[in-house]
C-alpha positions in Angstrom: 93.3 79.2 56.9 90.2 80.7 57.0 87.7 81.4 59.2 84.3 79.2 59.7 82.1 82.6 59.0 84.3 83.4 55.8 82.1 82.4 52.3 84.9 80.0 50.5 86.0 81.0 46.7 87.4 77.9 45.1 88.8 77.0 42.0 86.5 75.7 39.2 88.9 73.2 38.0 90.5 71.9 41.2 88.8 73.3 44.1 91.6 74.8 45.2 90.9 77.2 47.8 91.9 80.9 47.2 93.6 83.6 49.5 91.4 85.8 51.1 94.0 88.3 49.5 93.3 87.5 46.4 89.9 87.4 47.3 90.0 90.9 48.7 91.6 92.1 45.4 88.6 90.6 42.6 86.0 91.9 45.4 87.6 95.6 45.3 87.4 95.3 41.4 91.1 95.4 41.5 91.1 92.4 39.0 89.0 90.8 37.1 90.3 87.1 37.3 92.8 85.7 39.6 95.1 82.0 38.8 94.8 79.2 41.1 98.6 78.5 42.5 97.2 75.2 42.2 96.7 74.4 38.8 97.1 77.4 37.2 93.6 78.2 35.9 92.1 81.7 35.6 89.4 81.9 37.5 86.9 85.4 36.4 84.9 87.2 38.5 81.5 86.1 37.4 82.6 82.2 37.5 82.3 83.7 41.7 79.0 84.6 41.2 77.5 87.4 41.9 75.5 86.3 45.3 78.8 84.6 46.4 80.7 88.2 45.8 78.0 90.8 47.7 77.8 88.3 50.3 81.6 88.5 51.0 81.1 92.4 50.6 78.6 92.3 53.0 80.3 89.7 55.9 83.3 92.4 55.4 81.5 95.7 56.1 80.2 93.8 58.6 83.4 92.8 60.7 84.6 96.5 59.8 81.2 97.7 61.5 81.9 95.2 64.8 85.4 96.3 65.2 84.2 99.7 65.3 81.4 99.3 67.9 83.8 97.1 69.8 86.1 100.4 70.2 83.3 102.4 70.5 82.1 100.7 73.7 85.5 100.4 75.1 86.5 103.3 74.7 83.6 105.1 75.8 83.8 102.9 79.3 87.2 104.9 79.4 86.0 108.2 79.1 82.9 107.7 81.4 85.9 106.2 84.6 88.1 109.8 83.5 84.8 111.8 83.9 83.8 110.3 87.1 87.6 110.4 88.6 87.6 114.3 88.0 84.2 114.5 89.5 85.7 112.5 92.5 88.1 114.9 92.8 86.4 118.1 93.0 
């Protein structure tokens, strides 16, 4: 389900492992606990941790700032080949 970079939030009375939506949500202070689907206990954001929450912050503005470089490079590789077709032309 998820990913072998992605920090895993589990449930403290199962182990359960959570969503990355609901993940996403108690991260973006959306909520404060989430329920495992497992066995039904609420898990609150500080049972997390707070190391285990800045580091998921942190691996997430850090894909956000990949993708971004990724389409960066790519796309300036496609202006550079217009530029130097126009120059071919003239």
């Amino acid at each position: 389900m998820h990913g072998n970079d992605d920090i895993q939030f589990l449930c403290k009375e199962c182990g359960w492992q959570f969503p990355k939506e609901l993940i996403d949500n108690l991260i973006k202070n959306e909520e404060e606990s989430i329920y495992c689907e497992e066995c039904g206990t609420e898990n609150h954001k500080k049972d997390f941790g707070e190391s285990q929450i800045s580091q998921k912050i942190q691996q997430e503005k850090t894909k956000k700032l990949h993708s971004l470089l990724s389409t960066a490079k790519r796309k300036s590789k496609e202006y550079k080949d217009k530029i130097k077709s126009q120059f071919k032309k003239n």
